[in-house]
GUGUKOL-862034 format. One line per 8 residues: their letters; for each residue x, y, z of C-alpha. Coordinates in pm, whole numbers. Layout:
// GUGUKOL-862034
a	X,Y,Z | ...
//
This chain:
// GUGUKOL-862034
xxxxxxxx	-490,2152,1720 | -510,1761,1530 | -817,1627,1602 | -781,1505,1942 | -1065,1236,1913 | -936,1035,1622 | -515,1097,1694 | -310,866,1919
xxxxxxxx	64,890,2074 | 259,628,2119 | 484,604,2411 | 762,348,2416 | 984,421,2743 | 1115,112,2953 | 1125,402,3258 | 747,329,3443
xxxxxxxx	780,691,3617 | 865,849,3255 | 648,673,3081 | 318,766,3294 | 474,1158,3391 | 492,1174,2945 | 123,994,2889 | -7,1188,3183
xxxxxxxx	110,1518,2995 | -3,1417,2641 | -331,1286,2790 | -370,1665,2926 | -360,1805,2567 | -628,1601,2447 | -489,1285,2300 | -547,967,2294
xxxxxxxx	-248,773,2453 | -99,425,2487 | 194,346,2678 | 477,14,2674 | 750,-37,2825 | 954,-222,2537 | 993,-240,2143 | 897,-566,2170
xxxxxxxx	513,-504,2352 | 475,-274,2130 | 507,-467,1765 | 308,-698,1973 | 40,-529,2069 | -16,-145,1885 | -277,-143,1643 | -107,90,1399
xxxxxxxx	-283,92,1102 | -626,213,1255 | -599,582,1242 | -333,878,1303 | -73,818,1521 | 271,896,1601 | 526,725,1843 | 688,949,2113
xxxxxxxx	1030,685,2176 | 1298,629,2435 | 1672,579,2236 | 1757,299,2488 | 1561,32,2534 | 1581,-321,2694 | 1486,-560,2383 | 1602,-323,2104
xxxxxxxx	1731,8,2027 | 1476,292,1927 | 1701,338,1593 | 1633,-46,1535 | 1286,10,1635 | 1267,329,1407 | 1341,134,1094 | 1025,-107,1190
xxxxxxxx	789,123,1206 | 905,460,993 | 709,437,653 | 377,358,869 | 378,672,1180 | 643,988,1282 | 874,877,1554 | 963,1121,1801
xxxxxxxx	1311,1063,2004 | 1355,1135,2372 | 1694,1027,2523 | 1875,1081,2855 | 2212,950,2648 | 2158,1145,2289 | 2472,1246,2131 | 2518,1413,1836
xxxxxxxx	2590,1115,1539 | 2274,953,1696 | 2058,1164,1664 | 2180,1303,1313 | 2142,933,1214 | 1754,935,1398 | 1706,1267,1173 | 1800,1104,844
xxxxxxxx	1618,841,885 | 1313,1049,899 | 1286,1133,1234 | 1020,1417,1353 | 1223,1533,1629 | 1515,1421,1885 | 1444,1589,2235 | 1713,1539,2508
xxxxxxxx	1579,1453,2867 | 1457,1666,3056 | 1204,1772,2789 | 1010,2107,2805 | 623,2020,2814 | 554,2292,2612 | 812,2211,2314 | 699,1841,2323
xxxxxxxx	348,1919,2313 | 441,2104,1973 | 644,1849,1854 | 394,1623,1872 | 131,1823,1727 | 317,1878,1411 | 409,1522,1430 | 13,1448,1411
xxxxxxxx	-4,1681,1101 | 202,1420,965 | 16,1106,1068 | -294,1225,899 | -132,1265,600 | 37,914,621 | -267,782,709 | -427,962,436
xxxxxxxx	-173,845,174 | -179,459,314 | -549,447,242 | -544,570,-81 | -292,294,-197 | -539,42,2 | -763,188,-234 | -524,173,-545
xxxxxxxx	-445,-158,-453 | -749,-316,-423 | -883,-209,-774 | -548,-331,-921 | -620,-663,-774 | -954,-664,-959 | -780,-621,-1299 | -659,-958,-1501
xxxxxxxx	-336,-1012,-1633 | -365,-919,-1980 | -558,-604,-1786 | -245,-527,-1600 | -38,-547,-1942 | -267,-322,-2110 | -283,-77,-1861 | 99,-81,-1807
xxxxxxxx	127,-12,-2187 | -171,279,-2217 | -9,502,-1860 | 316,507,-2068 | 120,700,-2341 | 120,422,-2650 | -159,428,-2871 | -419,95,-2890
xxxxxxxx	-251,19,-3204 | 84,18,-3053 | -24,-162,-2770 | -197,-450,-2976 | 116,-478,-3180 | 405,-544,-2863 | 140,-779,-2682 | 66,-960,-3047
xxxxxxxx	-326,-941,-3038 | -569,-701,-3222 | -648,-313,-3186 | -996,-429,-3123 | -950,-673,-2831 | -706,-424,-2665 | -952,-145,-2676 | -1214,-417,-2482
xxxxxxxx	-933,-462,-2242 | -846,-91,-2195 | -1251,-48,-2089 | -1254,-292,-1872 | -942,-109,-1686 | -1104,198,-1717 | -1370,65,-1530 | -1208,-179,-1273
xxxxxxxx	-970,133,-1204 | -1264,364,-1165 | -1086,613,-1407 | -1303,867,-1626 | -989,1002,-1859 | -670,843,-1967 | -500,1165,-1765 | -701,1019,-1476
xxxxxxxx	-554,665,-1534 | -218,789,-1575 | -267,1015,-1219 | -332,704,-1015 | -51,546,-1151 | 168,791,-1073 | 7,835,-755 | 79,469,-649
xxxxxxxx	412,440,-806 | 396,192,-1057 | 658,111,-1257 | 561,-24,-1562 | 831,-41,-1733 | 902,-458,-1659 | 503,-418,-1589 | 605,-554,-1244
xxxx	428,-328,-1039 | 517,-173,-670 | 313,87,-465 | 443,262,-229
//
């Protein structure tokens, strides 16, 4: 099983007597639950950034739909559907969107219990991955301007003297600059440079960098 002391379920259902029969269930397997009864509450008031979590949601809702709510919230925890009134382009559309699961009312304990455990798999590897471009992130922010440009230049595999010559300065003050990205980046090798990069997406091409 996830670690039950660190993982949390979200329940979004606007039905009270569903919503406490599901966080009664999931609190029974060991996890850490909290419960709203709209989209809306939620945003408001879920600390999702914290630790591992995923969000066990109801298709119809009274603010917004759970598809709407889906594309909120997708990129930071797994969403698993439950739904009285699933149909089949709905729930292909819930799927491609990155859905974990769609599970039609009434739901099998057992088969929702799974879901959400490999569901939690999942969060800790979001989790995981959104900490590490925290990480990233904040030793980018460290670097100067000219750092950035240098760096930019050396991940794409050009040699000092190459960079030096498209950012009109010398070989000498661009290896200064490369150090200091070495350093600020925390990076022992070029190949270790060029891994956290990749790891954080930059494109460096326009040297207008995005992680994601």
């Amino acid at each position: 099983m996830s670690d039950a002391t660190s993982s949390l379920v979200f329940i979004v259902d606007d039905d009270d007597e569903v919503r406490r029969a599901l966080a009664r269930l999931v609190r029974s397997a060991g996890y850490h639950v909290e419960a709203f009864e709209s989209a809306g509450s939620f945003l408001n008031d879920a600390d999702l950034l914290s630790r591992p979590a995923c969000l066990l949601l109801d298709l119809q809702l009274p603010d917004v739909s759970g598809l709407e709510l889906q594309r909120e919230v997708r990129m930071i925890l797994p969403v698993i559907f439950i739904t009285g009134h699933g149909d089949i382009p709905t729930s292909v559309t819930a799927m491609k969107a990155g859905a974990a699961d769609f599970l039609p009312k009434p739901i099998c304990d057992t088969v929702l219990l799974e879901v959400i455990e490999h569901s939690l798999v999942l969060a800790v590897e979001m989790f995981k991955h959104r900490r590490e471009l925290t990480d990233i992130q904040g030793r980018l922010n460290r670097l100067t301007p000219r750092e950035r440009e240098v760096m930019a230049l050396v991940v794409t595999g050009r040699l000092n003297k190459q960079v030096a010559s498209e950012l009109g300065t010398t070989e000498k003050t661009v290896k200064i600059h490369r150090a200091r990205v070495m350093e600020k980046m925390e990076a022992n090798s070029l190949a270790d440079l060029v891994r956290i990069a990749d790891k954080a997406g930059i494109c460096a091409g326009d040297r207008k960098w995005t992680l994601h």
